[in-house]
C-alpha positions as CSV (number, residue, x, y, z in Angstrom):
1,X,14.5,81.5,68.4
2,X,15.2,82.5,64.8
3,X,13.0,81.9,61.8
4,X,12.8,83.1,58.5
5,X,9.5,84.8,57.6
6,X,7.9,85.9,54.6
7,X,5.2,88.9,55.4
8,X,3.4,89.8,51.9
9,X,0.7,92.6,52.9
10,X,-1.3,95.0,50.4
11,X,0.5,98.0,51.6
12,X,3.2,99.4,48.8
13,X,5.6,100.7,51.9
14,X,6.3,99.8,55.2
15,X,8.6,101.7,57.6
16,X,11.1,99.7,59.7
17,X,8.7,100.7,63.0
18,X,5.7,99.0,61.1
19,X,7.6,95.9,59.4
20,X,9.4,95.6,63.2
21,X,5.9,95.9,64.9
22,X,4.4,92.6,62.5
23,X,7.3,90.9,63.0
24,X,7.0,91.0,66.7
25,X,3.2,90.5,66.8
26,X,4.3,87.3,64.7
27,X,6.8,86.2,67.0
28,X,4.3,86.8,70.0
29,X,2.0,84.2,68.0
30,X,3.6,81.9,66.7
31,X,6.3,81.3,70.2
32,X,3.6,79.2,72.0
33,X,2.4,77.0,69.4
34,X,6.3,76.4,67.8
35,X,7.6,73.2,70.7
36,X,8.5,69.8,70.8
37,X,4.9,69.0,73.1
38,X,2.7,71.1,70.0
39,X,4.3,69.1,67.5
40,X,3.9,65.5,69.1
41,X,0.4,66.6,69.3
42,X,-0.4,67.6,66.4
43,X,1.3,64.4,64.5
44,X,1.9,61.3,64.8
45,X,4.0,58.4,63.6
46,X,3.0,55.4,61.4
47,X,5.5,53.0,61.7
48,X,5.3,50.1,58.9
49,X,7.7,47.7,61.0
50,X,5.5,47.2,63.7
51,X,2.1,48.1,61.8
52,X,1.3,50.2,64.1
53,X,0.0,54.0,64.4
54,X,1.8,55.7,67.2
55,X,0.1,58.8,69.0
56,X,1.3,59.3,72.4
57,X,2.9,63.0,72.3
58,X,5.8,61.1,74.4
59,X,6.5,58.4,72.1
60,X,6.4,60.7,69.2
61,X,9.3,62.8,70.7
62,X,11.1,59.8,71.6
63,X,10.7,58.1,68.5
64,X,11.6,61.4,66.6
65,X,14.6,62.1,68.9
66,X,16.2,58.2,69.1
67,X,15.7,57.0,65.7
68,X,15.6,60.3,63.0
69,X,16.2,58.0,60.1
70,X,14.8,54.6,60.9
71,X,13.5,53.2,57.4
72,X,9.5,52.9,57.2
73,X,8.7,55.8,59.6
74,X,6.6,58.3,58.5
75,X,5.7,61.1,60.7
76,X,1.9,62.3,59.5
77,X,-0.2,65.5,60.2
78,X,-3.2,64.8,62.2
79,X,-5.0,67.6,60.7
């Protein structure tokens, strides 16, 4: 997977070995936690059609995957 990522540390220089080293522990973090079932966990989808609050990690996929732009769908951060 590629993502672009914006490291900021307090250190004025970083070799390539160092920056490479981050960048991999970074990777090795953030791989687990960045999937379709972590995401339709952690949100859900408020749908103003139906008034309803949706939840179900495999409705949220569903929902996300069939209907992208449906109008009145709101995907929202449980946190």
């Amino acid at each position: 997977m590629s993502r672009d990522l914006l490291v900021l540390t307090n250190q004025a220089y970083l070799s390539a070995e160092q920056t490479a080293a981050i960048v991999a522990g970074l990777n090795k973090v953030l791989g687990p936690v960045e999937n379709w079932g972590a995401f339709c966990v952690a949100n859900e989808i408020i749908d103003i059609n139906r008034h309803k609050i949706i939840t179900k990690t495999h409705l949220v996929k569903q929902i996300l995957q069939d209907k992208p732009n449906k109008p009145f769908l709101f995907i929202c951060n449980k946190n």
